[in-house]
C-alpha positions as CSV (number, residue, x, y, z in Angstrom):
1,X,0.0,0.0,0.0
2,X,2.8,2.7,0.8
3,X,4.5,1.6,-2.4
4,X,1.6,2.1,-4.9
5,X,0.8,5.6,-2.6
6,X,4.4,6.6,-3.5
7,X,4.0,5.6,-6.9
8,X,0.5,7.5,-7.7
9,X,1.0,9.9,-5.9
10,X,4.6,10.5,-7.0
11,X,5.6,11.5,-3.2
12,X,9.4,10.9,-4.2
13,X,9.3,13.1,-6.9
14,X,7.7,16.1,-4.7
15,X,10.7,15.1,-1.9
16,X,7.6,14.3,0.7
17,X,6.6,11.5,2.8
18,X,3.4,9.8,3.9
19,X,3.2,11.4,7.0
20,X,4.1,14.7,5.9
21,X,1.0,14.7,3.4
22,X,-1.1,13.2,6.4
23,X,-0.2,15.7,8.6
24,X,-0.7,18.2,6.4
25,X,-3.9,17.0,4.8
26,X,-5.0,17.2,8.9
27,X,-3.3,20.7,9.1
28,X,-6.1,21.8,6.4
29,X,-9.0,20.0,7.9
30,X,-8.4,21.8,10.5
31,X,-8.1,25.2,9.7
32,X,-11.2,25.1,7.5
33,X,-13.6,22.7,9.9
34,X,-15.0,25.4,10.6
35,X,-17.2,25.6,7.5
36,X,-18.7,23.2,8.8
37,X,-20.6,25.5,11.9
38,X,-20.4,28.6,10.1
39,X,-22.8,27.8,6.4
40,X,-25.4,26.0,8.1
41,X,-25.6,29.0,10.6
42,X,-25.5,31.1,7.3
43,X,-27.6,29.2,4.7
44,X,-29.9,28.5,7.7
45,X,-31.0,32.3,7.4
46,X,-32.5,31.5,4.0
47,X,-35.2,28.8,5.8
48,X,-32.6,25.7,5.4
49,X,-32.4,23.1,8.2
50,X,-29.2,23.5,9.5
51,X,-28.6,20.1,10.1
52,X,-29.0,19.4,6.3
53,X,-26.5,21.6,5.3
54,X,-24.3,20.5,8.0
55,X,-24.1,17.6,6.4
56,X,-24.5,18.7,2.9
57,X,-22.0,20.8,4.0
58,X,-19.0,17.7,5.2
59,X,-20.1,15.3,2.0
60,X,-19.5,17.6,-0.9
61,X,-16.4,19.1,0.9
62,X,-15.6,15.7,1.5
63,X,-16.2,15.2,-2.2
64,X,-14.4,18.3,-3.8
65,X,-11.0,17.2,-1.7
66,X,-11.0,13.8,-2.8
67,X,-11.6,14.3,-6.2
68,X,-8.8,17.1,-6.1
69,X,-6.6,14.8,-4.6
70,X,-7.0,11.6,-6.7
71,X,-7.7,13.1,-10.2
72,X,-5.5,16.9,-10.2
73,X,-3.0,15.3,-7.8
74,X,-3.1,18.8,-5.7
75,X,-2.9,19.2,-2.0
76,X,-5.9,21.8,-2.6
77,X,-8.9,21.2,-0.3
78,X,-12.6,22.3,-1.4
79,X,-15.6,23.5,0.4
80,X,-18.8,25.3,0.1
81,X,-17.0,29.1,-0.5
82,X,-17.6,31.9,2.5
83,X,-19.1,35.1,0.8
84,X,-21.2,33.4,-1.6
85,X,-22.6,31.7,0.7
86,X,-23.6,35.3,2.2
87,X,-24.9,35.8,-0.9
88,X,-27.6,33.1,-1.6
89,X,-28.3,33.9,2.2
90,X,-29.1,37.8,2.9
91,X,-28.9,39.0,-1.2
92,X,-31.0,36.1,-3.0
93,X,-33.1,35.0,-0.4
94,X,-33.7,37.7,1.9
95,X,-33.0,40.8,-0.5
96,X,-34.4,39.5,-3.3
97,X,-37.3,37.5,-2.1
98,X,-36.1,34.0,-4.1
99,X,-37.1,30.5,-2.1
100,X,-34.2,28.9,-0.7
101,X,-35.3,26.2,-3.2
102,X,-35.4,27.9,-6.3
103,X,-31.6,30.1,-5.3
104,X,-30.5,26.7,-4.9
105,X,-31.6,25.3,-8.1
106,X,-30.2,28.6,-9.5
107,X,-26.5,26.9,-8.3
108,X,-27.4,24.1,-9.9
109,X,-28.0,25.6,-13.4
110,X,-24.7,27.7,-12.6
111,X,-22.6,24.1,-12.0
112,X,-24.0,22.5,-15.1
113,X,-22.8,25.8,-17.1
114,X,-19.2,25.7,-15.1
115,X,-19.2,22.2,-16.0
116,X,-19.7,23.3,-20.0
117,X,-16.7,25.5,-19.9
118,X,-14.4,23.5,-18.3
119,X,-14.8,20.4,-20.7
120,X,-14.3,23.0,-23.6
121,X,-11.0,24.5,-21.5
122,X,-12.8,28.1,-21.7
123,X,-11.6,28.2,-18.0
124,X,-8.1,26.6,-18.3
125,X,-7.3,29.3,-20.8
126,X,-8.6,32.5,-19.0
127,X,-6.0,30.9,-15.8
128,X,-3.5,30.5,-18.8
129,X,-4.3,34.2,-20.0
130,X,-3.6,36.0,-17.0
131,X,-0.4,37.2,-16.8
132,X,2.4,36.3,-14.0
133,X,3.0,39.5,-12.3
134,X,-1.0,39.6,-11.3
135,X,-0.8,36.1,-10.3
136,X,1.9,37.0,-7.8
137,X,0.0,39.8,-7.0
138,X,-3.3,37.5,-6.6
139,X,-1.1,35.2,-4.2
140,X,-0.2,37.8,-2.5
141,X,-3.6,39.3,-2.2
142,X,-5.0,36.3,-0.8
143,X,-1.8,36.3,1.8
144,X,-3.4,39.6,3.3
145,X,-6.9,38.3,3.3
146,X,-6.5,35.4,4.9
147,X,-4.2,37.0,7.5
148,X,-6.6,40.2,7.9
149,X,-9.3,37.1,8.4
150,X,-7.2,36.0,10.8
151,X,-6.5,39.1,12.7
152,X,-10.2,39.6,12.9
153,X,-11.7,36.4,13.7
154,X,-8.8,36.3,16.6
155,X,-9.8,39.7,17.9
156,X,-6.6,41.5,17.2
157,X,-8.4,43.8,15.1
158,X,-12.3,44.9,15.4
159,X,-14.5,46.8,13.3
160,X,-14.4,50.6,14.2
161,X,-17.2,53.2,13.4
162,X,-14.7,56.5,13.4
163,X,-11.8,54.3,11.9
164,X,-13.4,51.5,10.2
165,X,-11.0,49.0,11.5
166,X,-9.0,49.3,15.3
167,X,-7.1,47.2,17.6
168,X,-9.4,44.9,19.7
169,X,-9.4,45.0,23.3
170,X,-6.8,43.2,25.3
171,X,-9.4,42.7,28.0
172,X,-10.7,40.3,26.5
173,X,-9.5,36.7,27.2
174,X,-10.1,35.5,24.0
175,X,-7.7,38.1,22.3
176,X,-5.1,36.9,24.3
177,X,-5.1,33.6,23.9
178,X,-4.9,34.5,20.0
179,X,-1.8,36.8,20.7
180,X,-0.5,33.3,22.7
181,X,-1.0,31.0,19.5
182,X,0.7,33.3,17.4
183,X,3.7,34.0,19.3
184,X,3.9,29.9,20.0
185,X,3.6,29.9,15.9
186,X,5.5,32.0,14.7
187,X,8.6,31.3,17.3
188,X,8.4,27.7,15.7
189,X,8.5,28.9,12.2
190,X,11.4,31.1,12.9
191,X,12.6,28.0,14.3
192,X,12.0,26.2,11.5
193,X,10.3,22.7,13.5
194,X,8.3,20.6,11.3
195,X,5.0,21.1,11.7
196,X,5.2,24.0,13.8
197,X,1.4,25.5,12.6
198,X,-0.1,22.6,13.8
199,X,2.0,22.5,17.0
200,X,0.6,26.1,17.3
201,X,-2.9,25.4,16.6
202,X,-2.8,22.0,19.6
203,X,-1.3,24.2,22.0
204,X,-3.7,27.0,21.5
205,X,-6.4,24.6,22.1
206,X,-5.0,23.1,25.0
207,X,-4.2,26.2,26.5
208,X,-8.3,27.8,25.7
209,X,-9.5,24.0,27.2
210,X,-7.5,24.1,30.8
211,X,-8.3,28.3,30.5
212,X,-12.0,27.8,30.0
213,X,-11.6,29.9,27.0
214,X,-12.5,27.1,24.6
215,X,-16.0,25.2,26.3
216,X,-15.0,21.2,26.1
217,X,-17.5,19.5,24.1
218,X,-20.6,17.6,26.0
219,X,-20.2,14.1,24.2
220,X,-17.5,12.8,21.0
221,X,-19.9,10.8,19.0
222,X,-23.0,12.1,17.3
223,X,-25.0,11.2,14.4
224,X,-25.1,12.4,11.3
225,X,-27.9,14.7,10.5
226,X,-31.0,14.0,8.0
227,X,-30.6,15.3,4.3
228,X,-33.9,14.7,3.5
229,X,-35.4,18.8,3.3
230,X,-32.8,19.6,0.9
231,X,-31.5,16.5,-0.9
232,X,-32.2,16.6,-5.0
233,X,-34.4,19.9,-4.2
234,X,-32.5,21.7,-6.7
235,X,-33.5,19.4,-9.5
236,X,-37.4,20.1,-8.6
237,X,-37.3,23.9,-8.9
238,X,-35.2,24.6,-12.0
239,X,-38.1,25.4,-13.8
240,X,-38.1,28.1,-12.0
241,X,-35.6,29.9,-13.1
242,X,-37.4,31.7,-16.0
243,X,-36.9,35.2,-15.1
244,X,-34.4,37.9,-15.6
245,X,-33.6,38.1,-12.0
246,X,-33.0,34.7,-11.4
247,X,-30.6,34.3,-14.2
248,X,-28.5,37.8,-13.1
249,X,-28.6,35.3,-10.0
250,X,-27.4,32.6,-11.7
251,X,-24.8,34.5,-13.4
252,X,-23.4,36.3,-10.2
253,X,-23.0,32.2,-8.6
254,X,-21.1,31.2,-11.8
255,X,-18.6,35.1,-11.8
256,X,-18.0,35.1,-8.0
257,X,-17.3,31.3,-7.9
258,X,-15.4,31.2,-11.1
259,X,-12.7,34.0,-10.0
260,X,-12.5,33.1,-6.6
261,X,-11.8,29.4,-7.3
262,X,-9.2,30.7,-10.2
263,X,-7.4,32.9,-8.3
264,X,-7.4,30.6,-5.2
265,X,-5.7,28.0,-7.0
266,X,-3.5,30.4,-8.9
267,X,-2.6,31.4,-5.5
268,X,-2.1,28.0,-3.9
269,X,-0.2,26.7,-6.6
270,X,2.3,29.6,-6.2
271,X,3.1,29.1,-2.7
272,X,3.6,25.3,-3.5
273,X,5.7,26.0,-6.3
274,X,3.6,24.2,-9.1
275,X,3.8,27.0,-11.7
276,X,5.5,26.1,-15.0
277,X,6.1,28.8,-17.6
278,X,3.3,30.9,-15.8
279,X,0.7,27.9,-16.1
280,X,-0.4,25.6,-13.3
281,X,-0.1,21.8,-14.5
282,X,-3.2,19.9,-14.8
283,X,-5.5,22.9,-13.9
284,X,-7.9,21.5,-16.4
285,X,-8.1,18.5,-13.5
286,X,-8.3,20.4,-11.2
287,X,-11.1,22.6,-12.6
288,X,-12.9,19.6,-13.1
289,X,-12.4,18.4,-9.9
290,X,-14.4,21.8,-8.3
291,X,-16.7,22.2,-10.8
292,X,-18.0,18.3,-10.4
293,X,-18.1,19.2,-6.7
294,X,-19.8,22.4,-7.4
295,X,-22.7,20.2,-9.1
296,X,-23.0,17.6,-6.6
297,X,-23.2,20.3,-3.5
298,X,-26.1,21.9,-5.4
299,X,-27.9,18.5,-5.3
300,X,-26.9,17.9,-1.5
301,X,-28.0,21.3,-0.4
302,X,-25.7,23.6,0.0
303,X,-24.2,26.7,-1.6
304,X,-21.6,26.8,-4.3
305,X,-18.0,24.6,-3.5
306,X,-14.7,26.5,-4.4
307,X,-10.7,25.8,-3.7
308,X,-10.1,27.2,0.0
309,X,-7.4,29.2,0.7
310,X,-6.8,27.0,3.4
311,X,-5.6,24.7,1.5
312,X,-2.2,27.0,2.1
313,X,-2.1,25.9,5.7
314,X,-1.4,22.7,5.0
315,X,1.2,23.5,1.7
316,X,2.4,25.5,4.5
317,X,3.6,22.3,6.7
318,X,5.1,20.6,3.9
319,X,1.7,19.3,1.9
320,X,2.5,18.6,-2.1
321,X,0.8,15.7,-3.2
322,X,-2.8,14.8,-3.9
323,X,-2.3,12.8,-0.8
324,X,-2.7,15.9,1.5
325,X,-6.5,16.6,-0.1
326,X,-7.6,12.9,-0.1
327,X,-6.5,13.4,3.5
328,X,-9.0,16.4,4.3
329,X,-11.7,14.9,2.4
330,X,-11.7,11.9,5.0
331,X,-11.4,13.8,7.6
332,X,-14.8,15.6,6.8
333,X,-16.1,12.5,6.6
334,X,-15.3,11.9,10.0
335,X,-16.6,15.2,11.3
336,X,-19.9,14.0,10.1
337,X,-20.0,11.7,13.5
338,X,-17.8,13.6,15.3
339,X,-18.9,17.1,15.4
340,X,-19.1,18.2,18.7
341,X,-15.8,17.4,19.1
342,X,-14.6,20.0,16.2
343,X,-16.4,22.6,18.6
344,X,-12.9,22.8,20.2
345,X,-11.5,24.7,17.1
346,X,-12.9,28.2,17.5
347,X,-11.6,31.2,15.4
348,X,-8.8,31.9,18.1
349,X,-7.2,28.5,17.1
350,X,-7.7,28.9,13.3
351,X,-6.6,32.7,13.4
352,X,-2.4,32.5,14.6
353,X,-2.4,30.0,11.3
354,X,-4.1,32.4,8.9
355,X,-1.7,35.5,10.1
356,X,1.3,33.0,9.7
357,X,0.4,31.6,6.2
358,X,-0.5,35.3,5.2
359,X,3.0,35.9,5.7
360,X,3.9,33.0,3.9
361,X,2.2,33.4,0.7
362,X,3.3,37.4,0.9
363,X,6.3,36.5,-0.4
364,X,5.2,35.7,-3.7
365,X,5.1,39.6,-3.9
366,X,9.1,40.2,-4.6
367,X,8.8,38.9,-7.7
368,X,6.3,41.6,-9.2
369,X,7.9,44.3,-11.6
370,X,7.2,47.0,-8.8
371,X,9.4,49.6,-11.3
372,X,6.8,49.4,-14.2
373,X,4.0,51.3,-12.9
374,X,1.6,50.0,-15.7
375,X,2.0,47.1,-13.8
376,X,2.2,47.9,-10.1
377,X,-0.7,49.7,-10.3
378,X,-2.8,47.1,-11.3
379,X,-1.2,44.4,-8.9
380,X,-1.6,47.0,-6.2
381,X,-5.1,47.2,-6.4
382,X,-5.3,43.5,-6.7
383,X,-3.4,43.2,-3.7
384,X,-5.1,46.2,-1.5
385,X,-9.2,45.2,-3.0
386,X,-8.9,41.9,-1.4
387,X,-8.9,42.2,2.7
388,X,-10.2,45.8,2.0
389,X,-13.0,44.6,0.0
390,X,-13.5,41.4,2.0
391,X,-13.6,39.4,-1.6
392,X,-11.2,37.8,-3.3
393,X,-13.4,38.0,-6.7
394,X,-13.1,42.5,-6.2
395,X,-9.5,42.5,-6.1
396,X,-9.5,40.2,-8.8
397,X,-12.4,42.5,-10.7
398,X,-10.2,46.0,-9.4
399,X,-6.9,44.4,-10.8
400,X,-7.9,43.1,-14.0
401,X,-10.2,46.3,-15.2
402,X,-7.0,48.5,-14.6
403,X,-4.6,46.2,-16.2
404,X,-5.7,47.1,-20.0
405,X,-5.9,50.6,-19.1
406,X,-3.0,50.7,-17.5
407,X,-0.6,48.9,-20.3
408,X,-2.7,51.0,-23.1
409,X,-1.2,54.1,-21.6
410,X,2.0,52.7,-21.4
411,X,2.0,51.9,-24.9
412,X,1.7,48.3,-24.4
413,X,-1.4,47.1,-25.5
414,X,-0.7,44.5,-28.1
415,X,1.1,43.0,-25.2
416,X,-2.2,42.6,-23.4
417,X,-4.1,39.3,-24.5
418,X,-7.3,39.3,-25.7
419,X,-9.0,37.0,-23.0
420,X,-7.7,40.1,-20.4
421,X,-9.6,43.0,-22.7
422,X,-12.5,40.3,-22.9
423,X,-12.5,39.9,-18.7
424,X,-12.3,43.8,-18.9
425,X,-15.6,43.7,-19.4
426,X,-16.7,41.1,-17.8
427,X,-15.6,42.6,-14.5
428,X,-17.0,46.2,-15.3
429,X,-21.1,44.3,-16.0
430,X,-19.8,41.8,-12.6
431,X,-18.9,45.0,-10.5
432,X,-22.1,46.7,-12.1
433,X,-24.9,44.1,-11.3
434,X,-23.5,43.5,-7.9
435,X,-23.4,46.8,-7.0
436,X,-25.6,49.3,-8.2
């Protein structure tokens, strides 16, 4: 069994080992099980049963990761996306009036058309199209959100009304013992010990368990929760998506999902050091691989399933090999019987690993042409829109509408390619329907 795991896998090659990838593919689970508590509390604002999502929720995560892992070979884990999921919440359904039913059949019809334009490599090529500095800059871009996620979930920083944003308050317990986790963390790194974010993120919760900051779960074992209000749902209520609305709806799912998973992986595969020639290796797989679990999550009953930029946690701790994501995938199947026992990781555990792995994927920014202000202007605003925006898909949108303009005044248009003055404007009708 290790032998044909080597060989599939092609661990040697990558210079990893079996336990690396399983510790890594834990390191992941880990940092994104929370996903698993936060869309049902989410899509349960729509009218859903939270307890279907929940587990709508772990088996098309649970789906995506393996799928990543066995067919793209990538230690990328997939999930239903945060913000989106926002979306079909408090824009669709509560905004807009739409059903839970009929938004989510609306995901459905959006999967199906991301499943079109990956067979016909309309996606692969756009991820081919966009040049390397704005990848690095996209990296990097996701570096600062995750951190800034970080910094906020963990109380360091706090919404402000005079200053928008401000340092929490260090009376409060929970701050601290985020301040604790990142100093633990980060003194590893510096040390360089082998595994050191996980190490972090167990001492963290050991510390919050004996502190009393982190509750200690009532039992281990629970059942998996019914499916049955939201299984195949989706497949009852396409008809009705017949109106304008609903297909402006449709179309926002298949933008927002589309740029966020392509500048996720983009991002992911920089920090791992997969990019050749400025393209990532079997993206088309790995496009697939989302896409398929995009589909499937629509039919489970949950909102749309994207690449997670917590994949990089894991990369982070030496993860290389579809091994890692196969790894996280099982592990989600677990959390299906063993939730309360995930309740342990709260946002102060996650948060010192988001800061760190910020940092880490940060440094993908050295190798942007800063000097050519035709492109660090475009880059910048990829790499500011992000946490400032609180969206991965703006900073994309900000980034690529300036890039034409940007190399035009430069006198480098013809150097532009025509997919990048096509997404032009694309992003200027996406930034237009979601906003005005």
């Amino acid at each position: 069994m290790k032998n044909v795991l080597h060989s599939y896998f092609g661990l040697d090659e990558l210079n990893t080992t079996i336990k690396r990838e399983l510790l890594a593919g834990f390191t992941t689970f880990i940092s994104m099980a929370y996903i698993l508590f936060v869309n049902p509390t989410v899509l349960g604002a729509s009218g859903m049963d939270e307890g279907a999502v929940f587990t709508a929720t772990a088996l098309a995560s649970a789906l995506g990761c393996i799928l990543m892992g066995v067919l793209a070979k990538y230690p990328i884990a997939t999930a239903p996306a945060l913000g989106i999921n926002a979306f079909f919440s408090y824009s669709v359904c509560i905004g807009m009036g739409v059903p839970w039913q009929t938004a989510l059949a609306g995901v459905f019809v959006a999967s199906l058309i991301f499943i079109a334009i990956t067979i016909f490599k309309l996606r692969e090529m756009i991820i081919d199209a966009i040049p390397s500095d704005l990848k690095y800059a996209i990296s990097g871009g996701i570096g600062l959100f995750i951190a800034f996620l970080g910094l906020s979930e963990g109380g360091i920083i706090v919404s402000d009304d005079s200053t928008l944003v401000a340092l929490g308050s260090l009376s409060v317990g929970t701050t601290w013992l985020t301040i604790f986790g990142l100093v633990i963390t980060a003194v590893l790194m510096v040390r360089r010990v082998p595994g050191g974010i996980f190490i972090g993120m167990a001492a963290t919760t050991i510390l919050g368990l004996v502190t009393g900051l982190i509750h200690a779960p009532s039992s281990i074992v629970s059942a998996a929760p019914s499916m049955s209000s939201t299984f195949l749902v989706a497949l009852k209520h396409v008809g009705d998506i017949n109106t304008l609305q609903m297909w402006v709806v449709v179309l926002t799912f298949l933008l927002v999902t589309f740029f966020d998973t392509a500048g996720t992986l983009v991002g992911l595969a920089n920090q791992a050091g997969f990019m050749k020639d400025n393209k990532m290796p079997r993206v088309g797989k790995a496009l697939a691989s989302d896409s398929t679990a995009m589909l499937a999550g629509s039919l489970l009953g949950t909102s749309p399933v994207g690449a997670y930029v917590e994949s990089s946690a894991g990369i982070a701790v030496g993860g290389r090999s579809g091994l890692t994501a196969v790894t996280t995938g099982i592990f989600f199947l677990f959390g299906l019987f063993f939730s309360p026992l995930l309740s342990v990781v709260t946002s102060q555990v996650t948060a010192p690993a988001l800061i760190i792995v910020g940092v880490l994927m940060a440094q993908s920014l050295k190798e942007i042409k800063w000097h050519e202000m035709e492109i660090a202007i475009p880059s910048f605003l990829i790499l500011l829109g992000m946490p400032l925006t609180y969206s991965i898909s703006d900073g994309i949108a900000l980034g690529f509408i300036f890039y034409p303009i940007t190399m035009i005044a430069a006198k480098r248009g013809k150097e532009v390619s025509p997919i990048m003055y096509v997404l032009f404007f694309v992003f200027i009708g996406f930034m237009w329907i979601l906003n005005v």
